[in-house]
N, C-alpha and C positions, 0 to 999 in steps of 0.2 A: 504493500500500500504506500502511497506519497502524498499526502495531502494535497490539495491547492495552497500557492502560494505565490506572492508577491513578485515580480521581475521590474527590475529596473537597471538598462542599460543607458550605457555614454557612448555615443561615436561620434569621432573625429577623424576629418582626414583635411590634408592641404596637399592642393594641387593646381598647375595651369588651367586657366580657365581656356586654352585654345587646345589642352592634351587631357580632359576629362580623365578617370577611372574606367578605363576598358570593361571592366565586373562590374555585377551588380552588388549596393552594398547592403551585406546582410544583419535584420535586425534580429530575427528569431529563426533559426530553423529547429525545427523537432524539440520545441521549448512547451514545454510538460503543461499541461492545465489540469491533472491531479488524476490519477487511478486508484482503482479496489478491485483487486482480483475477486473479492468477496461479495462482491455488490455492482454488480455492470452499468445500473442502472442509476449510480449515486454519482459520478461523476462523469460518468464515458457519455454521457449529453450535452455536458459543460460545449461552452461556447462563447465567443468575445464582442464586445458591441462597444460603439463610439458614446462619447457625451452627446453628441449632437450628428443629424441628420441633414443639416442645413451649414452649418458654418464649420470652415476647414482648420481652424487656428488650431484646434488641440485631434485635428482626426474629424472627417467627414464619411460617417456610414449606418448602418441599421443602428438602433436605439435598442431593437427586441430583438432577441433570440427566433428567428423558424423552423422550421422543422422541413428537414430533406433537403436542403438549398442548394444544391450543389454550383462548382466553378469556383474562377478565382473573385478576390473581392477587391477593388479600386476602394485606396484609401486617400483623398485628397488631401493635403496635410500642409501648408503655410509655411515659411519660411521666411526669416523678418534679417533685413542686413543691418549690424548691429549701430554702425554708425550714424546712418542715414533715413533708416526705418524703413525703407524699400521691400515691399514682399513682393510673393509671386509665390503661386501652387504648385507646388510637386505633386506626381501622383507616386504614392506606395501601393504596391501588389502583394497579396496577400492570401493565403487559405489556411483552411482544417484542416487534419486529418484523424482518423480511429488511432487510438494505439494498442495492440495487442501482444500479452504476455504470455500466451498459447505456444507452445515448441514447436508446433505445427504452420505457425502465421509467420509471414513476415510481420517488424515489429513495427511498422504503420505502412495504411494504407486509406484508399477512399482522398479524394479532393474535394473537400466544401468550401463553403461562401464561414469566412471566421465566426458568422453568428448563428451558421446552419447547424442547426442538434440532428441525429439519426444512430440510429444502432446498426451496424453492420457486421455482415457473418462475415468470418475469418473465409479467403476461398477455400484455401489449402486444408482448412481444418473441418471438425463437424456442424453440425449444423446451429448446431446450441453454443459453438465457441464465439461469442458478441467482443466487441471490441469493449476492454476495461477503460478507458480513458482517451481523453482526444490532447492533441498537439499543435502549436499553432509555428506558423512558417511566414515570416513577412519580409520584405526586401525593396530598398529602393533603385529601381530599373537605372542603370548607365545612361540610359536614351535621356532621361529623367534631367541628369546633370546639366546636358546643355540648353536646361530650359533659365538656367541663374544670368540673368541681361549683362551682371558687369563684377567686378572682382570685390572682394569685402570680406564679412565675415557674418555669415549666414547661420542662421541657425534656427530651430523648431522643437517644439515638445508633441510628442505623441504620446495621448492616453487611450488605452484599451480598460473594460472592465469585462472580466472573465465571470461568466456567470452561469448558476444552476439552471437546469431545465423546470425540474419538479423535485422540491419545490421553486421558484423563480426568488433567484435569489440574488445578492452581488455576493462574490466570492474573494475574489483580489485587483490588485490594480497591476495591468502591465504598463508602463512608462518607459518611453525612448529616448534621450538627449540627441539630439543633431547637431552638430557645428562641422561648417563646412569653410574652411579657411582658404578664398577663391583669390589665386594671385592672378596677377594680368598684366606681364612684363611688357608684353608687344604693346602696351596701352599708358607706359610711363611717359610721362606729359608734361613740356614746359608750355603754359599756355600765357600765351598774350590776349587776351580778351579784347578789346580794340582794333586788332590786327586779325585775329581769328589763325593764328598761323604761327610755328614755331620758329618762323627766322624773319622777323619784321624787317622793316627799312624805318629805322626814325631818323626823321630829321630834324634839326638841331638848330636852332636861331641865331646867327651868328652874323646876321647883317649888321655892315657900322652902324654907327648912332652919334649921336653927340653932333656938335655944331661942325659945318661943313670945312671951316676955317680954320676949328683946334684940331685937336688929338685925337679922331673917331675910336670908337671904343666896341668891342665885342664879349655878350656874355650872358649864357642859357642857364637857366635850370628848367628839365625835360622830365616830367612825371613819366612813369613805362609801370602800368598795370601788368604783374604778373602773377602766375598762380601754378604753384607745384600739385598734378596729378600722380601717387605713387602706383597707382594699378590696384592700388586695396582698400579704395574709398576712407580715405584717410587714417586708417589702421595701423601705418607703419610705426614700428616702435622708435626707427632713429631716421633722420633726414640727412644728408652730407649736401651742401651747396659750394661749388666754386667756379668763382669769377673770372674771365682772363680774356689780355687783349692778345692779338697776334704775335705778339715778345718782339717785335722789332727794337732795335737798338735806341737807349731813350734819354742819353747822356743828359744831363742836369736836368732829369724830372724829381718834380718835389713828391716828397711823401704824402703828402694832403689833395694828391693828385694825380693816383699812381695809375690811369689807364690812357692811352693816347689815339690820338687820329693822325695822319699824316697828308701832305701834300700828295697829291696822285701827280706823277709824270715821269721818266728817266731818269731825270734829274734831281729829284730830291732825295734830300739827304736826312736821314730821320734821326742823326744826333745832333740837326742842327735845329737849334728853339727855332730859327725862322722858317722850317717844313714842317712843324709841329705842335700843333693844339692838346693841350695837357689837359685832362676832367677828369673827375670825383664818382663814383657809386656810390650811393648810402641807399641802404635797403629796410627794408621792418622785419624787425627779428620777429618770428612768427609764435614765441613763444611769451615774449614781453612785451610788444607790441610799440617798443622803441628803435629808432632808427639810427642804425650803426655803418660806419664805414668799410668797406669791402676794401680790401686790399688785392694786390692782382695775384691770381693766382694762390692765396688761401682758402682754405675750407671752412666754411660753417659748418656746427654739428649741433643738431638739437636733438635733444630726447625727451622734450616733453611740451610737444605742441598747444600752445592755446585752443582749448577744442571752440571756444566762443567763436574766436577769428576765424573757422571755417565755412567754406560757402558752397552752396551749391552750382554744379555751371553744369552745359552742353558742348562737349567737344566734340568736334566735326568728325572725329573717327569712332564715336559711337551714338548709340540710338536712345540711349538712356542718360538723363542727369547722374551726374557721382559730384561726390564732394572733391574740393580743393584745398590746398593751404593758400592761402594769397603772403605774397612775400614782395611788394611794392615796390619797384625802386625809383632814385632817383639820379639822372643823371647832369652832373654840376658844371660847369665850364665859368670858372672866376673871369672875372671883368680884366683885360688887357687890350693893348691899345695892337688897333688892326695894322697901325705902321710897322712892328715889329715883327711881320708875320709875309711873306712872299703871298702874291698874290695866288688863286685858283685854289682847285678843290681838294677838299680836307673828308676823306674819309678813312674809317676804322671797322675793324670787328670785332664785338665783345659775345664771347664765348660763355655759356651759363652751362654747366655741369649737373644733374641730379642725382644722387644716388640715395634712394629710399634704402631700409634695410628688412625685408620681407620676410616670412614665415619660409622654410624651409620645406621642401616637395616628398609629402610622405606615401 
């Protein structure tokens, strides 16, 4: 004899959201809903039913036990992304079966509907050997996986209550944890919101000014909305950022002004200040929400994101909102006088780096 009793499992898995789990992942197979060799009739009816018939959040399926049901049984079951709140329905697959402790039987047989009760004869055995107990079998389909829109960390509870036939009774609770940790490398994202596109063109204000007769004078500050996607809807434990121009040669660049643009032509010379406009990065640290100086070619490292400062956006390489960190910058060009400077055009390339730090592919 084995009582009924209580099941409560955890699953986890993390993987690419573009290379799913090949398997399907299992919650229960051949997980016992209680036998009595002595009594066929006391448990081997047992059977499992949802809280609800209509809403998927904890399990969507019969309320009541029937009699004879056979097939498998679609379990709809909710799945909520822990940052962003984003669900969507999985279906779980699921059946009964007898279980038999006859020498004679294999030791389960029969596929029902998890709420279906029935007695069945052993084949192999006599006619009077009934199955002592039933067994439940659930699993959620591989096809299932690539129904999650974007990367995150997913997760659902599923409740079953296992129950007597006669008398109609509740018996135990089975419960499933789900957390499904969905990375999504090909979808790590330096987004410019403005520009809609990973490698913008800004341009920079740097027309003279001042009276036509003195010293004209040149000098921007250039707001550049931007926003780190790590592919895991903001989940990443650590962020890495780093800044950097092309390293061209930058002889007497100030430290309060360590990224540069250069004259375009043959001829210019990029350790000479007059082929060379010197400017500043200062960005908002995502975690303080103050704005600090980039240095060229350092790393930022945060580990503990302001979750308040994150926002939701639409990036053009997918079909669903995910959240972002926004990490603003700004870029500075001090006030100098345009005499000092060879005439024609002053372009650069400043380089933004991301390295989120991700869950590990199990």
């Amino acid at each position: 004899m084995q009582p009924p009793a209580p099941s409560n499992v955890t699953i986890q898995r993390t993987f690419d959201r573009a290379s799913p789990p090949g398997g399907d992942i299992i919650l229960w197979e051949h997980e016992s809903g209680g036998w009595d060799e002595a009594d066929h009739a006391k448990w081997g009816r047992n059977g499992w039913v949802c809280e609800s018939n209509s809403d998927p959040k904890q399990g969507k399926c019969n309320t009541k036990l029937e009699w004879a049901s056979t097939g498998n049984t679609t379990v709809p079951l909710t799945f909520t992304e822990k940052r962003s709140g984003m669900k969507v329905v999985l279906n779980l697959q699921g059946y009964s079966e007898q279980y038999f402790r006859q020498t004679m039987c294999a030791a389960y047989g029969g596929r029902y509907q998890i709420w279906g009760s029935a007695y069945v004869i052993c084949p192999d055995g006599n006619p009077d050997d009934l199955n002592v107990g039933r067994a439940l079998n659930m699993a959620l389909p591989a096809a299932e996986l690539a129904k999650l829109p974007v990367g995150g960390l997913w997760e659902a509870d599923l409740r079953l209550k296992l129950m007597q036939w006669d008398p109609n009774i509740f018996l135990a609770d089975f419960t499933a944890h789900l957390q499904f940790d969905v990375i999504d490398p090909n979808h790590i994202e330096i987004y410019f919101p403005a520009f809609r596109t990973a490698s913008p063109l800004v341009e920079l204000d740097l027309r003279p000014q001042g009276a036509p007769d003195g010293n004209p004078w040149a000098q921007d500050v250039t707001p550049l909305d931007m926003c780190l996607y790590d592919g895991y809807n903001a989940n990443s434990t650590k962020y890495e950022l780093t800044l950097k121009d092309e390293g061209k040669p930058h002889a007497g660049r100030p430290r309060d002004a360590d990224f540069s643009l250069y004259r375009d032509g043959e001829n210019s010379n990029p350790d000479s200040l007059r082929d060379r406009i010197d400017y500043a990065v200062l960005l908002k640290n995502p975690e303080t929400g103050h704005l600090e100086r980039a240095r060229n070619n350092s790393t930022f490292i945060w580990n503990a994101i302001n979750q308040n400062l994150i926002r939701p956006v639409r990036l053009p390489s997918l079909s669903y909102p995910v959240l972002c960190v926004p990490v603003p910058l700004l870029i500075n060009v001090e006030k100098f006088e345009v005499t000092t400077k060879n005439a024609g055009r002053y372009t650069g390339k400043l380089t933004v780096v991301f390295t989120p730090t991700t869950p590990t592919v199990n």
